[in-house]
C-alpha positions in Angstrom: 47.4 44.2 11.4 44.4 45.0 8.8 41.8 47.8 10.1 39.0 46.1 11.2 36.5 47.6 8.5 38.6 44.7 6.1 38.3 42.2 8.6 35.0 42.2 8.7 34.4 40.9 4.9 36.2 37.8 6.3 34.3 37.4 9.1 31.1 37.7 7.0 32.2 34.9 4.3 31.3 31.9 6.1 27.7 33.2 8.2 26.7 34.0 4.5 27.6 30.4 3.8 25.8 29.5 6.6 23.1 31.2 6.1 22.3 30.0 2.6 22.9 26.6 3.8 19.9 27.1 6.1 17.6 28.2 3.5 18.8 25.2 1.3 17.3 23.3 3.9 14.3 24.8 4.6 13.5 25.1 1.2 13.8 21.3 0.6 11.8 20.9 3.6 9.0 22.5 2.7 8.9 21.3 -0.5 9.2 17.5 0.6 5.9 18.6 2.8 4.4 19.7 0.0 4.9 17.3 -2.0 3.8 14.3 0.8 0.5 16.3 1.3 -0.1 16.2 -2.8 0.2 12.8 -3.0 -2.2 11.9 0.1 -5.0 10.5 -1.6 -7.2 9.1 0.3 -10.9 10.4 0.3 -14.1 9.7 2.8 -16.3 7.4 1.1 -18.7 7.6 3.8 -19.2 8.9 7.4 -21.6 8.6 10.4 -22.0 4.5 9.8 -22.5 2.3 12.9 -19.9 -0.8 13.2 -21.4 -3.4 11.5 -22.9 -0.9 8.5 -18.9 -0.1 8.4 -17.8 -3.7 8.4 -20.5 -4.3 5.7 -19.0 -2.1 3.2 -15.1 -2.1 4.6 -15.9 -6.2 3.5 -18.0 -5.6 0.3 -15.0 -3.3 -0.9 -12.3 -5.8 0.4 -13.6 -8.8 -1.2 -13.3 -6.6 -4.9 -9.6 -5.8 -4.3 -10.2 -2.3 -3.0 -8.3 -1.1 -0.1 -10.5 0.5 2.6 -9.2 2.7 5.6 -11.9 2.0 8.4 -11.8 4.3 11.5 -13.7 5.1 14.4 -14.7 9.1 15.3 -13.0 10.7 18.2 -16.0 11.4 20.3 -19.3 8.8 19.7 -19.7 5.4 17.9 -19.7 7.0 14.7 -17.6 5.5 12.1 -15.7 6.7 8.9 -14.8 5.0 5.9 -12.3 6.0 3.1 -11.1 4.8 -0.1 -8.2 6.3 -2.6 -9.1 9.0 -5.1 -8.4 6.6 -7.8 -11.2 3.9 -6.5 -13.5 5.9 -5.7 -15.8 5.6 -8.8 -15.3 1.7 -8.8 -16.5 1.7 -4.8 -19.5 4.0 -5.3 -20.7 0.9 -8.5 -19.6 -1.9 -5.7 -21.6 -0.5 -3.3 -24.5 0.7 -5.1 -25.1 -3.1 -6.6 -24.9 -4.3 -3.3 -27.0 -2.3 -1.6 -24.7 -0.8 1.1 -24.7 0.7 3.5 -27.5 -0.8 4.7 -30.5 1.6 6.2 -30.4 1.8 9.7 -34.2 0.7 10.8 -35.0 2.0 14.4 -36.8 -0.6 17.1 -39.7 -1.0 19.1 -38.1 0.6 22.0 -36.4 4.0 20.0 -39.4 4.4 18.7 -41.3 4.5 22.2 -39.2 6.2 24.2 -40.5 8.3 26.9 -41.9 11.8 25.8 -43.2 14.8 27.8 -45.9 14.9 25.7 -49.2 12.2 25.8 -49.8 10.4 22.7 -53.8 10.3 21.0 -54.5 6.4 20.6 -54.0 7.6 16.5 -50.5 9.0 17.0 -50.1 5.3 19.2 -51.4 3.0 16.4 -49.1 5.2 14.2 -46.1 4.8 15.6 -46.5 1.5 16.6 -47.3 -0.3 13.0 -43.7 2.3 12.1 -42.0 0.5 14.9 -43.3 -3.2 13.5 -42.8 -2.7 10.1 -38.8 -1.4 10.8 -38.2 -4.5 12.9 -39.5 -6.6 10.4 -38.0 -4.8 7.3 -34.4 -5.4 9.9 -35.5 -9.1 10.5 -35.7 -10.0 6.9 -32.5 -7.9 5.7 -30.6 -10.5 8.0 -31.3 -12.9 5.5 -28.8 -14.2 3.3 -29.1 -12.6 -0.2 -31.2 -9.7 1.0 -30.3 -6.6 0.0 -32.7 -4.2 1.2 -36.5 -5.1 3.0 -39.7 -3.1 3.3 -42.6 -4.2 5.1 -45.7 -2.4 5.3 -48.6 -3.6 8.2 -52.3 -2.8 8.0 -53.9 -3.7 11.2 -57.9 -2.7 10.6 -59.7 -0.4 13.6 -61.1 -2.4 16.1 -64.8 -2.6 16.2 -66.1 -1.3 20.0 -69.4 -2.6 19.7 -68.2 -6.2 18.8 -68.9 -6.4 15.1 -67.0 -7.9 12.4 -62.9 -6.7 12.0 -61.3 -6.8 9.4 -58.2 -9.6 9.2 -54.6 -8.0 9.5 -52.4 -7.6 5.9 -48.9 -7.0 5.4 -46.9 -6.0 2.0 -43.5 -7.5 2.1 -40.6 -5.9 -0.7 -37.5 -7.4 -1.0 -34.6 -6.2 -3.0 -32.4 -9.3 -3.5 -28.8 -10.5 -4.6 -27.8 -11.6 -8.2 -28.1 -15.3 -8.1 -29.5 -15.4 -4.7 -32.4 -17.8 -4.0 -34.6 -15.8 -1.6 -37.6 -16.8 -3.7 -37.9 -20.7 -2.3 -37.8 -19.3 1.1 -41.0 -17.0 0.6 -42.9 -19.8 2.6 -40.7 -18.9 5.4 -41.3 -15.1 4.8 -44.6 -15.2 5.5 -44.9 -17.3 8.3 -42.2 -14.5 10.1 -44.6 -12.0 9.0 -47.8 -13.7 10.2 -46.3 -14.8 13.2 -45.2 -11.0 14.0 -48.5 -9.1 13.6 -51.3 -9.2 15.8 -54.6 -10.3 14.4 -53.0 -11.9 10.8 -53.8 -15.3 11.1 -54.1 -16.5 7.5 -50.5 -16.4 5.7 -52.4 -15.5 2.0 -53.0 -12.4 3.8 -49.0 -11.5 3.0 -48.2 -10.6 -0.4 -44.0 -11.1 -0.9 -42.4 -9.2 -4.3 -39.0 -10.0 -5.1 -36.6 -7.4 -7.2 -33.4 -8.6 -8.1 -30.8 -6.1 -8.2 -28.5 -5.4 -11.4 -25.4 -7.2 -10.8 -21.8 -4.9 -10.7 -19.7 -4.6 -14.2 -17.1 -2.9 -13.7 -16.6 -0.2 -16.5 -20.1 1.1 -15.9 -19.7 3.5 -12.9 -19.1 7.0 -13.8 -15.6 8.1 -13.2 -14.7 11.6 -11.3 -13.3 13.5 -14.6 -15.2 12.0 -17.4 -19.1 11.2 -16.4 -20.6 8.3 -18.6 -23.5 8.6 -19.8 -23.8 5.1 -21.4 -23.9 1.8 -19.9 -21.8 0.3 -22.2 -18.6 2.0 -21.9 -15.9 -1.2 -20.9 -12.4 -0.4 -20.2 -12.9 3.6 -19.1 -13.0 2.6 -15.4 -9.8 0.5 -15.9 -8.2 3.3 -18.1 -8.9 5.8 -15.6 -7.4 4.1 -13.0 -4.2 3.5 -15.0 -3.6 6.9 -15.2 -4.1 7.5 -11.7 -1.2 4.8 -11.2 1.1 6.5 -13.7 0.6 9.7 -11.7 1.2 8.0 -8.6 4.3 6.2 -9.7 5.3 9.7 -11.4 5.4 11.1 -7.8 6.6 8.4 -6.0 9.8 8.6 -8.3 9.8 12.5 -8.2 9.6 12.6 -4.4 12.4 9.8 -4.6 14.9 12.0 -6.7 13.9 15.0 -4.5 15.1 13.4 -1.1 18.0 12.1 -3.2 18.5 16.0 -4.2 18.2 17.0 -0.6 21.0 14.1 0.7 23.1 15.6 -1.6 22.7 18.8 -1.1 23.7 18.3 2.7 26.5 16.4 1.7 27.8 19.5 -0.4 27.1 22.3 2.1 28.6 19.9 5.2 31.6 22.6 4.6 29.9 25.6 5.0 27.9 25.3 7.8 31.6 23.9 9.8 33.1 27.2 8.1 29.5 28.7 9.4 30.5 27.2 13.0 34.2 27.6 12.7 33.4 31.5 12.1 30.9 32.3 15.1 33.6 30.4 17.4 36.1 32.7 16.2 34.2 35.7 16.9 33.1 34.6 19.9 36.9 34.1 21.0 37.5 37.4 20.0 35.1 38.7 21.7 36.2 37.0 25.0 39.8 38.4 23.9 38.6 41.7 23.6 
């Protein structure tokens, strides 16, 4: 029978084995890790949007063959929108031509709410022609081929010794679609307007201006790496997001020959980690023997 000092080298062989078999796999572990987080490519586009501001642009983005992830914050009614690296130049142009998101115009009753403090009859007047003048700018972004809406409301000072006052006036802006035909319903316009202010009774007293704005052409947007500085630069948006493709597919097919790598590499070292097995049993028996 050997001395147990040349035993042990026997022993040894197959926990070695083992153990490099372990490392194998750890190492391909962490690199398939790795490798998933690398190619995770989405990016927030925009955060802090109510529902329909993100339906707005998760539908504006849609519509131009972009896909949109669309979720909802933990805690609140907050809500978060995200687009790939790759289109995220091509999603800041959509959504610049069309105006989204939409601003958020406070009403009557957010502006009013109760305060500890006692309002002067200025700081009143103030906040109420704020409060009208959001609710109409809101009223008239409803519109169909309205962009964006600003109304602005003078109402005069009331005379308190019963003279003469001055007739209400409002100043409508509206920042409209490419195409869209807003301008035949500026009739209509007004008559919401009048209708809505106290003490404007003549509709001439509304001026309406119409800006159309610049329709989306794709190639124009800035891209991430290279930022144009001319408007007429077709093709780089769509060049830019080949590459981003290529990459992609690069590291689709990389990760594909790494888990193919890792399958084999099991399939090889199956043997040692049952010599790795087969060994500790042993010792164990001995042990037990001993």
């Amino acid at each position: 029978m050997l001395p147990a000092r040349q035993q042990h080298p026997v022993r040894s062989e197959p926990r070695a084995a083992g153990s490099r078999f372990v490392l194998r796999v750890l190492t391909v572990l962490l690199f398939a890790f790795g490798l998933a987080g690398c190619m995770s490519d989405s990016q927030v586009l925009y955060s802090n949007l109510d529902e329909t501001q993100a339906n707005e642009v998760a539908a504006a983005l849609l519509r131009m063959g972009i896909d949109v992830d669309k979720n909802k914050a933990d805690r609140g009614t907050e809500w978060t929108v995200k687009v790939g690296k790759k289109d995220l130049p091509s999603a800041m142009a959509i959504l610049e031509a069309a105006g989204l998101p939409r601003s958020a115009h406070p009403s009557m009753g957010e502006v009013f709410k109760k305060e500890g403090f006692v309002a002067s009859p200025t700081e009143d007047k103030a906040r109420y022609l704020y409060a009208l003048s959001e609710e109409l700018s809101d009223t008239l972004q409803r519109i169909d081929g309205v962009i964006n809406a600003r109304v602005h409301v003078a109402l005069p000072d009331r005379d308190l010794i019963g003279g003469k006052t001055d007739s209400a006036s409002a100043a409508v802006v509206l920042v409209v679609a490419p195409g869209a035909r807003v301008q035949e319903r500026e009739t209509d316009i007004k008559a919401i307007v009048k209708d809505a202010v106290e003490g404007l009774d003549n509709p001439d007293r509304v001026t309406v201006k119409f800006f159309t704005r610049a329709a989306f052409q794709d190639g124009a947007a800035p891209t991430a790496a290279e930022p144009s500085t001319s408007k007429d630069a077709p093709g780089d948006l769509q060049r830019f997001a080949m590459r981003m493709d290529v990459t992609r597919g690069l590291l689709i097919v990389f990760a594909g020959l790494t888990l193919l790598a890792a399958l084999l590499l099991l399939w090889r070292s199956r043997s040692a980690l049952a010599a790795f097995l087969s060994g500790r049993s042993a010792d164990q028996s001995r042990r037990d023997g001993t």
